[in-house]
C-alpha positions in Angstrom: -8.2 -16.6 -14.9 -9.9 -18.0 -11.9 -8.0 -17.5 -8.4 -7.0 -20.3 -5.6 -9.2 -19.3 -2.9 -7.2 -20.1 0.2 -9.1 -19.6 4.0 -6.6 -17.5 6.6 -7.1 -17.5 9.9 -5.9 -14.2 12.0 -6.4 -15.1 15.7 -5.6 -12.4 18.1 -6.1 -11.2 21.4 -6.7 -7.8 21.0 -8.8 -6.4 18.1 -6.7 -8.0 15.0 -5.5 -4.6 13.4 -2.0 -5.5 13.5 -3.0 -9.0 11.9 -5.4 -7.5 9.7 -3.0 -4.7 8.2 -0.1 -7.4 7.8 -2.4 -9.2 5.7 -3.9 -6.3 3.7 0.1 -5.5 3.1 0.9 -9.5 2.0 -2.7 -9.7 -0.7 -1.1 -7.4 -3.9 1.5 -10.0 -3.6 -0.4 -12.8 -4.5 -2.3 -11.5 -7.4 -3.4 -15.6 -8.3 -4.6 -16.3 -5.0 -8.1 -15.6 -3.3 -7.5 -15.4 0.7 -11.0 -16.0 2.8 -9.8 -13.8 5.3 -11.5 -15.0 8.8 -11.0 -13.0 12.3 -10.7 -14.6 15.5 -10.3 -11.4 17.7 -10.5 -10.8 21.6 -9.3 -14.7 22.1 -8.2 -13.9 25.6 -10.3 -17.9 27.4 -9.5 -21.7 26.1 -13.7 -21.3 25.6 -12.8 -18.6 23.2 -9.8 -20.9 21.8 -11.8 -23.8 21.0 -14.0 -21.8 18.5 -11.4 -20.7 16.8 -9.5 -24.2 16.6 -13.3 -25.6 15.3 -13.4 -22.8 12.8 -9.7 -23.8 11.6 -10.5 -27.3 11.4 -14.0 -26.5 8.9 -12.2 -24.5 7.3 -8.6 -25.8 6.7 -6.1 -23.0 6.0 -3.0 -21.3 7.4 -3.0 -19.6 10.6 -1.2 -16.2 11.7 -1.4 -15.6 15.7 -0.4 -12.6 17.7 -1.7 -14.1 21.1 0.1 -12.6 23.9 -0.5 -15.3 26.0 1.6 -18.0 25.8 -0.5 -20.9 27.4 -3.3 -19.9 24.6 -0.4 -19.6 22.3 0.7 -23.5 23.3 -2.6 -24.7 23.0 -3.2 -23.2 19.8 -0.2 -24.4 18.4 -0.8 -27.9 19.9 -4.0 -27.9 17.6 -2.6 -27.1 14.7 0.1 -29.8 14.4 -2.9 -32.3 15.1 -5.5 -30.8 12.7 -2.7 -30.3 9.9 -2.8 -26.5 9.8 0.3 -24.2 9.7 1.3 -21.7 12.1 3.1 -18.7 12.2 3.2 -16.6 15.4 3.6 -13.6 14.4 4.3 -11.7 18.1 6.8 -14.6 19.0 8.9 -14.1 16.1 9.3 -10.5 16.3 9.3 -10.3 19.9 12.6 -13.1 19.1 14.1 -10.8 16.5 14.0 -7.9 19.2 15.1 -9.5 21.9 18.3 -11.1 20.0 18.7 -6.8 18.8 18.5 -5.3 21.9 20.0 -8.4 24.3 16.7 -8.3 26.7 14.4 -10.9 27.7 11.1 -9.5 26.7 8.4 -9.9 29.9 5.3 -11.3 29.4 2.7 -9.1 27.7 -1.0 -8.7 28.1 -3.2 -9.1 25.8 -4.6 -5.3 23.9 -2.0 -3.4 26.6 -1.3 -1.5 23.1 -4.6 0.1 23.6 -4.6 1.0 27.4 -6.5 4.0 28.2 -3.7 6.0 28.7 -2.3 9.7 27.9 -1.7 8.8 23.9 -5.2 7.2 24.3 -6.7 10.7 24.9 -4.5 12.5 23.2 -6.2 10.2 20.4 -9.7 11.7 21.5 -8.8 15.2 21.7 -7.0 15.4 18.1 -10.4 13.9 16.8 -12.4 16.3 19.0 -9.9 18.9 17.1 -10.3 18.2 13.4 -14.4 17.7 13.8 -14.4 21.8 15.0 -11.6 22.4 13.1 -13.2 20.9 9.2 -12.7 23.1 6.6 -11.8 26.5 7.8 -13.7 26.4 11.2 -12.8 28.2 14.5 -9.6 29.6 12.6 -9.0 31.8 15.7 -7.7 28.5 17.1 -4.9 27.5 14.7 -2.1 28.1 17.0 -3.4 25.0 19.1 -3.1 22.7 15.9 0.1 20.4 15.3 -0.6 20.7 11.5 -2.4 23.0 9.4 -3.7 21.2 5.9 -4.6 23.8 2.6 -5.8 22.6 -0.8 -8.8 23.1 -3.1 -11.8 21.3 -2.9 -11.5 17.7 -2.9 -8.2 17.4 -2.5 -8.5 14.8 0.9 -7.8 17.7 3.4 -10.6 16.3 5.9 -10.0 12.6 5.7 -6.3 13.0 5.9 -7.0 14.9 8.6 -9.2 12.4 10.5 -6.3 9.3 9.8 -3.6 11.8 11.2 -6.1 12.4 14.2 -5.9 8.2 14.7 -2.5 9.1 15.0 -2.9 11.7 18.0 -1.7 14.7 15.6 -4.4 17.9 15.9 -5.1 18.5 12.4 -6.4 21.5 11.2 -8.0 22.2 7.5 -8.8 25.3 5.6 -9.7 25.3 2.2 -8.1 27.6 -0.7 -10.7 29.0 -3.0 -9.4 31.7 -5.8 -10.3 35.0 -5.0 -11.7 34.6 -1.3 -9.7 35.9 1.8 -7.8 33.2 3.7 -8.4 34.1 7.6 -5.5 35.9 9.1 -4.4 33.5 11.2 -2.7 30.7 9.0 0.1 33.0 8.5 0.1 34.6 11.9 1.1 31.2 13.0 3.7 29.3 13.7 1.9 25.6 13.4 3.7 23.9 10.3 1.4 24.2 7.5 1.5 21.9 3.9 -0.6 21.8 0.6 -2.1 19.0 -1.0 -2.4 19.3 -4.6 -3.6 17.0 -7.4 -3.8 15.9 -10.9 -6.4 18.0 -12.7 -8.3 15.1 -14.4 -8.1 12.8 -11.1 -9.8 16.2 -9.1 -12.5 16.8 -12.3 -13.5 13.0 -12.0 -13.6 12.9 -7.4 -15.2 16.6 -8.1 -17.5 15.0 -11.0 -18.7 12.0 -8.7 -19.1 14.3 -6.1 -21.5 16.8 -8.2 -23.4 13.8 -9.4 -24.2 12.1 -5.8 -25.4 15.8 -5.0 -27.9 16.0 -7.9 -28.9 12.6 -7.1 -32.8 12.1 -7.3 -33.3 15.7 -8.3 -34.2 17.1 -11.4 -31.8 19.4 -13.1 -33.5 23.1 -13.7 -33.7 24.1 -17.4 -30.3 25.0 -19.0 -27.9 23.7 -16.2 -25.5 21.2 -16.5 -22.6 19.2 -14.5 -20.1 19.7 -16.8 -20.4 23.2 -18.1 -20.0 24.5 -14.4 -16.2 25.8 -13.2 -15.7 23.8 -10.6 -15.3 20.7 -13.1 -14.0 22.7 -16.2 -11.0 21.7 -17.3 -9.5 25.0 -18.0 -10.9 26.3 -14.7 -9.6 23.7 -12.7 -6.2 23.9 -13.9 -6.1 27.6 -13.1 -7.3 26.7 -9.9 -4.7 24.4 -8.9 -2.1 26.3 -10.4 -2.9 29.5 -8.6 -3.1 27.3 -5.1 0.2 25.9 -6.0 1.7 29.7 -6.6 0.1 30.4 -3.5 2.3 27.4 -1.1 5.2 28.2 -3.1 5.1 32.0 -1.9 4.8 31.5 1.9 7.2 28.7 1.7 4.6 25.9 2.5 5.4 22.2 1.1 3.2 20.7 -1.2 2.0 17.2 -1.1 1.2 15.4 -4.1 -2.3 13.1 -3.4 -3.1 11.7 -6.9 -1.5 8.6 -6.4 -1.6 8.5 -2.8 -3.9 6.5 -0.5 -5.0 8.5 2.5 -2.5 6.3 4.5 0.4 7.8 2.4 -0.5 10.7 1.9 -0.7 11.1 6.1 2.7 9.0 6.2 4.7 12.2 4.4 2.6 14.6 6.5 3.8 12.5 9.2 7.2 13.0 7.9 7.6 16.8 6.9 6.7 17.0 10.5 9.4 14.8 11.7 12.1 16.7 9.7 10.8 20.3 11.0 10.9 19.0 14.2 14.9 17.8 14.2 15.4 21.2 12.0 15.8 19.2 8.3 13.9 19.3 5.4 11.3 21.5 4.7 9.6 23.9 6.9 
């Protein structure tokens, strides 16, 4: 079945993420329809504007604005009504909704203040700093300055997890659990929250079976080796594997996070939210 392909414009002021997630979120719910997503970000001049009111007009399709400013918000809205193309400002909206909730006038805004330079800005920086000297199992001795410790087998998401929760400002920390080989002392000498991630054998055979092949890529296997007679993708093995590293969270209390059908976004989200609960003393530990 071919799809209505349907152009939408995301004009913004700052870089478009909140634009660009809202209509990342709104796509699965139009499974017959094609959007030509186009960007219009940094529109902060009228020069800027009239681009993006051209590129509207050549491409006729709906429009979803988060300008801060309100005399580029005017003028863009002007344009629309004369060129024919709908408009929904997104910012005005929900600033509306939030000032009828909370009984405030909201003041004018700037446009990007929502990624000022400030403290969370570097707080940003120094959880990424963190997790890149802290990627599987590195520089354990410095565990007690993480805000999360991750633990899984290999290929279970622990490093890119951790680098989404570092976009978040949260110091991430991730050591990998391997059957028979010593964890380092410190994960349970400290007192940084620490959670499993665990997944569905055949889902971690096939990421651990891509991953294999990618490595062998180009190269010539040596007589009498092959992918799939090795443990790390046997079926039987693998099982064990996760089994035992499930055993393992269970014993020292740690909660266990399921990935298999998690995006990396989710899968942060209920990191995100086992931290929460420890933190107001609910939930698990």
């Amino acid at each position: 079945m071919t799809k209505r392909s349907i152009y939408l414009h995301l004009v913004s002021g700052g870089i478009g993420q909140t634009l660009d997630s809202l209509a990342k979120a709104c796509d699965p719910h139009f499974p017959d329809v094609k959007f030509q997503v186009r960007h219009w970000n940094l529109v902060r001049t009228r020069m800027q504007l009239r681009r993006v009111i051209s590129g509207v007009a050549s491409e006729p399709g709906p429009v979803l604005s988060s300008l801060a400013d309100s005399d580029l918000q005017k003028e863009l809205e002007e344009n629309c009504i004369r060129i024919g193309a709908q408009l929904l400002d997104v910012m005005n909206n929900t600033l509306e909704f939030l000032e009828g909730v909370t009984g405030t006038e909201a003041s004018d805004g700037e446009a990007g203040a929502q990624y000022i330079m400030d403290a969370n800005y570097y707080r940003r920086i120094d959880a990424m700093h963190y997790v890149i000297e802290h990627d599987d199992g590195q520089q354990t001795r410095e565990l007690r300055e993480a805000d999360v410790v991750l633990v899984g087998v290999s290929r279970a998401s622990k490093t890119p997890t951790c680098f989404y929760l570092a976009n978040k400002g949260i110091k991430a920390a991730n050591i990998p659990l391997v059957p028979d080989t010593p964890l380092p002392p410190e994960l349970f000498e400290t007192s940084v929250p620490v959670i499993g991630l665990t997944i569905a054998p055949d889902a971690l055979i096939e990421i651990r079976r891509t991953r294999l092949n990618a490595m062998v890529a180009g190269k010539q296997h040596t007589a009498g080796t092959s992918l799939t007679r090795t443990s790390y993708i046997d079926p039987e093995e693998v099982e064990a594997e996760l089994l035992w590293a499930k055993r393992l969270c269970a014993r020292h209390g740690w909660p266990v996070i399921d990935v298999t059908r998690r995006s990396i976004e989710e899968t942060s989200a209920a990191v995100l939210d086992i931290l929460e609960h420890r933190k107001n003393g609910v939930g698990p530990a």
